[in-house]
C-alpha positions as a Python dict, from the first residue, in 0.01 Angstrom:
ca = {
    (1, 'X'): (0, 0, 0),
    (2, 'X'): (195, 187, -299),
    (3, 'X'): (83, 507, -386),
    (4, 'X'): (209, 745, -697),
    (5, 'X'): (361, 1093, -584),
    (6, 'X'): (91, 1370, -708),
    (7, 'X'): (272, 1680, -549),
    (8, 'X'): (626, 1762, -603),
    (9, 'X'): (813, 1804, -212),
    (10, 'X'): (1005, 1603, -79),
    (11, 'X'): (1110, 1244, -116),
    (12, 'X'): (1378, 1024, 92),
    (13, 'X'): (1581, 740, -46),
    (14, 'X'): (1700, 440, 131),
    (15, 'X'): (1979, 351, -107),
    (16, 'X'): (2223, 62, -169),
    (17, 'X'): (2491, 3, -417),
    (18, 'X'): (2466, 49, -774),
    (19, 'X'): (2390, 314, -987),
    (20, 'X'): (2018, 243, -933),
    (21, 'X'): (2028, 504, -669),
    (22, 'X'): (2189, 750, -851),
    (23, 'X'): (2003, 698, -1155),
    (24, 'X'): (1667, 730, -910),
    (25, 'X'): (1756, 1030, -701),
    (26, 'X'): (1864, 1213, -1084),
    (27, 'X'): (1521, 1132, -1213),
    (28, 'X'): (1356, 1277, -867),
    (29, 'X'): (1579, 1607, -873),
    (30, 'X'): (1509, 1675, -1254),
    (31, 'X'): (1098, 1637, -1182),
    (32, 'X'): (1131, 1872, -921),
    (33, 'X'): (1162, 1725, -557),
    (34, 'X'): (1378, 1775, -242),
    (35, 'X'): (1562, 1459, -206),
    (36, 'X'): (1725, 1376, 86),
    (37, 'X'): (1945, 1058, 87),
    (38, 'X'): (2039, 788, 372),
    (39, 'X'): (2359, 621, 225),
    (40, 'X'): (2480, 307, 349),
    (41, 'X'): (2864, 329, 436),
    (42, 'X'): (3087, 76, 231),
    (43, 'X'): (2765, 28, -39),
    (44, 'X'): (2618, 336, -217),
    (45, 'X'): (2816, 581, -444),
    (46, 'X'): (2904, 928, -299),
    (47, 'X'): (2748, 1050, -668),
    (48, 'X'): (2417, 1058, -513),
    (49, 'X'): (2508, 1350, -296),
    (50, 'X'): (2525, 1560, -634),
    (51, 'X'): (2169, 1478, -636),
    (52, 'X'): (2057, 1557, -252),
    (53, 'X'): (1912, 1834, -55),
    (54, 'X'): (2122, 1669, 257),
    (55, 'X'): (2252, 1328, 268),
    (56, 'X'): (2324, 1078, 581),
    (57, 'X'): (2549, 819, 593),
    (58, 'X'): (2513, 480, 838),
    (59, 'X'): (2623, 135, 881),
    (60, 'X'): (2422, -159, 791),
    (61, 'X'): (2145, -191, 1031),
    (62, 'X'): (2087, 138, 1173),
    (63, 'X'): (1709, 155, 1181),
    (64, 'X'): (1641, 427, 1387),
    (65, 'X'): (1897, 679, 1256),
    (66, 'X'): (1755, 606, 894),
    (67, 'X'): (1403, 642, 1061),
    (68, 'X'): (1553, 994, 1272),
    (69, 'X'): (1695, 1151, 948),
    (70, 'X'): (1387, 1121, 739),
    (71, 'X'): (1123, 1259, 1025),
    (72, 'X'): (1376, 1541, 1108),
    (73, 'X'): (1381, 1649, 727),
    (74, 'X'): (1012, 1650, 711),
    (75, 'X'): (1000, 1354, 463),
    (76, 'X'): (673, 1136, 432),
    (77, 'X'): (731, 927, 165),
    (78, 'X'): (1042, 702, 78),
    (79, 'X'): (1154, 450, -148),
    (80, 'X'): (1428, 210, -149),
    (81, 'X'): (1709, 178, -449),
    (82, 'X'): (1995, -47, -492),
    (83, 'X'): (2160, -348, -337),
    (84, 'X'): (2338, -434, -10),
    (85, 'X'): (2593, -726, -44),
    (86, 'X'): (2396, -1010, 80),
    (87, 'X'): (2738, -1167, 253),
    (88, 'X'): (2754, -829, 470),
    (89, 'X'): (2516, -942, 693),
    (90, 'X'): (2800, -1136, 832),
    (91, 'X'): (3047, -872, 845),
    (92, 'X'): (2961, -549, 856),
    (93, 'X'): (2614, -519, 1027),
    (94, 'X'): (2585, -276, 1336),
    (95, 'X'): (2221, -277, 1421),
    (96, 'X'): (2109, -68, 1697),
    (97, 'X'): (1831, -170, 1910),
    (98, 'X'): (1560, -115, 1722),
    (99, 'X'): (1709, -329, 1391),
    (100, 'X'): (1790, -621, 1723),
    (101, 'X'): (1434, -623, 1824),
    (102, 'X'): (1311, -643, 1473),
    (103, 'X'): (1537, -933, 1362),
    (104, 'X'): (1484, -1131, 1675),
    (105, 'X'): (1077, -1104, 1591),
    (106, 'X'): (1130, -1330, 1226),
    (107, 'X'): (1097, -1675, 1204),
    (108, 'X'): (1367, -1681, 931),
    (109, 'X'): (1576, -1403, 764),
    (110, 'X'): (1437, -1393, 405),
    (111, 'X'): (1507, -1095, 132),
    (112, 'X'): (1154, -1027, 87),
    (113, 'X'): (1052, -1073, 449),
    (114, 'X'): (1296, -828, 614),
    (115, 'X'): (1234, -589, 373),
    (116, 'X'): (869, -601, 453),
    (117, 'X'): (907, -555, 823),
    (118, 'X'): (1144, -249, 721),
    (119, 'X'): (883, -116, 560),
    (120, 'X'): (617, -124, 819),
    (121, 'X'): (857, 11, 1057),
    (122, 'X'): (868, 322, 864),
    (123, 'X'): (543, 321, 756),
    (124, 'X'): (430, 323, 1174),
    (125, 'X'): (639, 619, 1168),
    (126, 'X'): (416, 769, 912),
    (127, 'X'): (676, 710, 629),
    (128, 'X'): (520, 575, 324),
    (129, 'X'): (721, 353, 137),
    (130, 'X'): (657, 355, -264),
    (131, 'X'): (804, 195, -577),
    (132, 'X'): (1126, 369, -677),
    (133, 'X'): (1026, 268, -1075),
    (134, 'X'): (809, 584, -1024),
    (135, 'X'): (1057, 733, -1113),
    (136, 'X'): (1229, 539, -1386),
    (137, 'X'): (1006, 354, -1557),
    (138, 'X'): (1165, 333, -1874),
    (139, 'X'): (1447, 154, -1711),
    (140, 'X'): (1139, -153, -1695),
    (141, 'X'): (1255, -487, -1903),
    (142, 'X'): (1134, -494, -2289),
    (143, 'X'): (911, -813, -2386),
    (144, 'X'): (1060, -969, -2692),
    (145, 'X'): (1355, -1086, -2850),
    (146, 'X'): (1592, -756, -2806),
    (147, 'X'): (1913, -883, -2983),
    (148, 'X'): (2042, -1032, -3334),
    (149, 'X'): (2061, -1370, -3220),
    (150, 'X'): (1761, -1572, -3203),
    (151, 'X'): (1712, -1865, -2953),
    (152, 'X'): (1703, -2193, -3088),
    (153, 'X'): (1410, -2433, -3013),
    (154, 'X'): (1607, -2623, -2743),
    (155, 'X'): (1699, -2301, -2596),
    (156, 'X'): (1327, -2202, -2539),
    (157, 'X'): (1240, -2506, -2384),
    (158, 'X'): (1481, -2453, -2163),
    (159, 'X'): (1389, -2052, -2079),
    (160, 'X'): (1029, -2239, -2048),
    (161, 'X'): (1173, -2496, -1774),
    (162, 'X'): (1378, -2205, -1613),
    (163, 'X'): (1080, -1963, -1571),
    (164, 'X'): (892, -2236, -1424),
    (165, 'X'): (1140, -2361, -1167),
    (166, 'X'): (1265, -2064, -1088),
    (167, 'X'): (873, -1925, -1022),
    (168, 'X'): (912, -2205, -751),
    (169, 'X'): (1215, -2140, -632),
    (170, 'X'): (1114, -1747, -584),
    (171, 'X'): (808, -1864, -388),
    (172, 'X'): (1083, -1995, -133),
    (173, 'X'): (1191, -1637, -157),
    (174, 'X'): (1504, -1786, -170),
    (175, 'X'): (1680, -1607, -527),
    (176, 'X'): (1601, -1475, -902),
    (177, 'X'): (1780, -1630, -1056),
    (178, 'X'): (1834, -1955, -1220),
    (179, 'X'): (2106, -2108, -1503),
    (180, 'X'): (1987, -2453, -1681),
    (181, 'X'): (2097, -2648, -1990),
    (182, 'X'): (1920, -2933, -2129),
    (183, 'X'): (1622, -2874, -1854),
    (184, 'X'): (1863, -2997, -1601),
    (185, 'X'): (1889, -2687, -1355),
    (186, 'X'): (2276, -2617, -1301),
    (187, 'X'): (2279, -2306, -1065),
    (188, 'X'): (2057, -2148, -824),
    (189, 'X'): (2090, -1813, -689),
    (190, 'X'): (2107, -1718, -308),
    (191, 'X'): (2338, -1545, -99),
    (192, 'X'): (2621, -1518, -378),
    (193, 'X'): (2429, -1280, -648),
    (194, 'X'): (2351, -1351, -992),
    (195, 'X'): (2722, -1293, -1107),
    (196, 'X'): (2834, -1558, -903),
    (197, 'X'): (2528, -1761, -996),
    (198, 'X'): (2586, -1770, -1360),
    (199, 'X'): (2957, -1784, -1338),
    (200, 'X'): (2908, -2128, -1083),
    (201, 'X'): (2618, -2225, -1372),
    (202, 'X'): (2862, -2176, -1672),
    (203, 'X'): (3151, -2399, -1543),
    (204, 'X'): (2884, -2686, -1511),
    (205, 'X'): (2729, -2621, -1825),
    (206, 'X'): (3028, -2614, -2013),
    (207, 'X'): (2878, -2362, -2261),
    (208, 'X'): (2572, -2338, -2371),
    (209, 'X'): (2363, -2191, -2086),
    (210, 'X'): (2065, -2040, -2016),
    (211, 'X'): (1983, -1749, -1762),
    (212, 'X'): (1645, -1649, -1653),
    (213, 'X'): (1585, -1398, -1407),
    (214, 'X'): (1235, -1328, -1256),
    (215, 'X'): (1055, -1155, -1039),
    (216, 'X'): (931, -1338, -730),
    (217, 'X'): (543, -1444, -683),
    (218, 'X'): (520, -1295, -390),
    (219, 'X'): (762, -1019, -408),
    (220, 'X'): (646, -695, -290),
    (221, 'X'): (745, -463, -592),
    (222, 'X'): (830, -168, -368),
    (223, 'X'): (1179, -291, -300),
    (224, 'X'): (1438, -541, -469),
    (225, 'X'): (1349, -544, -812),
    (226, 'X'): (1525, -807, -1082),
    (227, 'X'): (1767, -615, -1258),
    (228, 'X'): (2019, -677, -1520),
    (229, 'X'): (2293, -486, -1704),
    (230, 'X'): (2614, -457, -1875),
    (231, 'X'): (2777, -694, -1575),
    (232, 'X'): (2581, -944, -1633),
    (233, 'X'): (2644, -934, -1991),
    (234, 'X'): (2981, -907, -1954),
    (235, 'X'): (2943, -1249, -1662),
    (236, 'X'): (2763, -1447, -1938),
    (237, 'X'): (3061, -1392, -2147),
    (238, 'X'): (3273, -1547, -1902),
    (239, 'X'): (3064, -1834, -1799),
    (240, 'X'): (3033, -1911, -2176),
    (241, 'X'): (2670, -1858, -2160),
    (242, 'X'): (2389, -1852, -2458),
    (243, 'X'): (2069, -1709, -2316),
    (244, 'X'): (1956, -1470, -2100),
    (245, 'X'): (1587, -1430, -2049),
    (246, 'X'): (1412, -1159, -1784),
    (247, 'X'): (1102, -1174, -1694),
    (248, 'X'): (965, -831, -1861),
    (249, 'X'): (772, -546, -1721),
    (250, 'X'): (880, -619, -1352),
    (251, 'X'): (1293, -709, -1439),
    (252, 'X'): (1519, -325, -1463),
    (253, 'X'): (1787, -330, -1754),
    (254, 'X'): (2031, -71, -1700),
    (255, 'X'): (2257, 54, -2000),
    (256, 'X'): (2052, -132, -2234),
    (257, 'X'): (2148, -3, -2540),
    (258, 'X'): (2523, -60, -2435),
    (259, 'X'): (2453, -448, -2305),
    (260, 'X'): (2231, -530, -2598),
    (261, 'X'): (2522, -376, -2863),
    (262, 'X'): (2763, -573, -2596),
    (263, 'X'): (2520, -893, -2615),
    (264, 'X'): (2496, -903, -3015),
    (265, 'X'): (2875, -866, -3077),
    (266, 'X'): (2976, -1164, -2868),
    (267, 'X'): (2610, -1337, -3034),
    (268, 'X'): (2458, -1382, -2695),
    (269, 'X'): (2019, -1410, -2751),
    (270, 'X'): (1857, -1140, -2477),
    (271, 'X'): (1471, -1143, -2414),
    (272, 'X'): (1198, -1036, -2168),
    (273, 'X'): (959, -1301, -2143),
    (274, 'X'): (596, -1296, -1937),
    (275, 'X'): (470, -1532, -1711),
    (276, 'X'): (272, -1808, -1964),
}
């Protein structure tokens, strides 16, 4: 169960790529806890060591050293921040035994479901796992219209049709995202990323697209938010794309300021919508 943090001490983050982590750990230090850092070798930025009591780097899959390096250090709460390349799992994965008994004991190797089991390994530990936007909840997607452009009626219909689909999709716990144009769905999000997503969704589309990112149904909030940011700004202006709408209050914009100044100059419509 998520809990707040009501006593400054110490706090451990599991981090990824990104500057999510960085951006998380900053927020931590600056409110006045000890935070110690397990970095994942090949993925998260050495900034976040400017940020750390102590930091410890492993490879992909190393359960009980991440587990090890938080009980030694007296942490009892954790939360997890930024992304591991999905395609790594093919590559560069070195799990030691306890990460081998855990994968063998799923049914099928979803986002949301091995993050779960993560979790309650730490928590049987006695590591509590909480939401990293406790932190940085400013960094939480806007509802609205957020940009000069305005979509036009055919364009909500088909953020409408996106949401929708992609709600299903997400209850797969398959991927966020989704691209359609003239409610025909183009792209789908899985291993790849959203980059890749909207970039395979733009060639079919031709211009015109429409992105929508959500949040899935069943998505336990603690870990592998939606997020969005001057990329995928940047990715819709490749792909030729129109529209990006993220589901608000759940969806993380980073740099907005810079992505919605980016978004208006090449007269690309950004909102955060809510589920109807």
């Amino acid at each position: 169960m998520e809990s707040g943090l009501t006593d400054k001490g110490s706090v451990g983050i599991v981090a990824g790529g990104g500057q999510f982590p960085v951006l998380c750990a900053q927020a931590a230090s600056r409110k006045g806890y000890r935070v110690y850092g397990l970095c994942h070798k090949g993925e998260t930025s050495k900034e976040l060591e400017k940020y750390c009591v102590k930091t410890k780097w492993i490879h992909l899959g190393q359960l009980g050293k991440l587990i090890s390096f938080f009980k030694k250090n007296g942490v009892t709460k954790v939360f997890f921040a930024g992304t591991i390349k999905k395609t790594r799992l093919f590559v560069d994965v070195r799990p030691d035994m306890r990460a081998l008994a855990l994968w063998r004991s799923m049914d099928g190797h979803l986002d949301d479901s091995i993050l779960r089991l993560v979790a309650a390994e730490l928590e049987k530990e006695g590591l509590e796992v909480v939401s990293p936007t406790l932190f940085l909840e400013n960094l939480l997607f806007p509802q609205g219209i957020l940009t000069k452009k305005q979509p036009t009626q055919e364009q909500m219909e088909d953020v409408r049709f996106g949401f929708e689909i992609a709600k299903r999709i997400g209850d797969l716990d398959i991927g966020q995202c989704i691209v359609v144009k003239d409610k025909v769905v183009l792209a789908v999000e899985a291993i790849e990323g959203t980059d890749e997503t909207i970039r395979r969704g733009g060639r079919l589309a031709k211009g015109g697209a429409v992105v929508v990112k959500i949040c899935k149904p069943n998505q336990d909030r603690r870990f592998d938010l939606p997020s969005v940011g001057l990329k995928t700004i940047e990715t819709m202006i490749e792909a030729g794309a129109d529209v990006l709408a993220a589901e608000a209050g759940v969806s993380l914009f980073f740099d907005m300021s810079e992505s919605l100044a980016l978004a208006d100059r090449a007269g690309i419509c950004v909102m955060g919508i809510k589920q109807p």
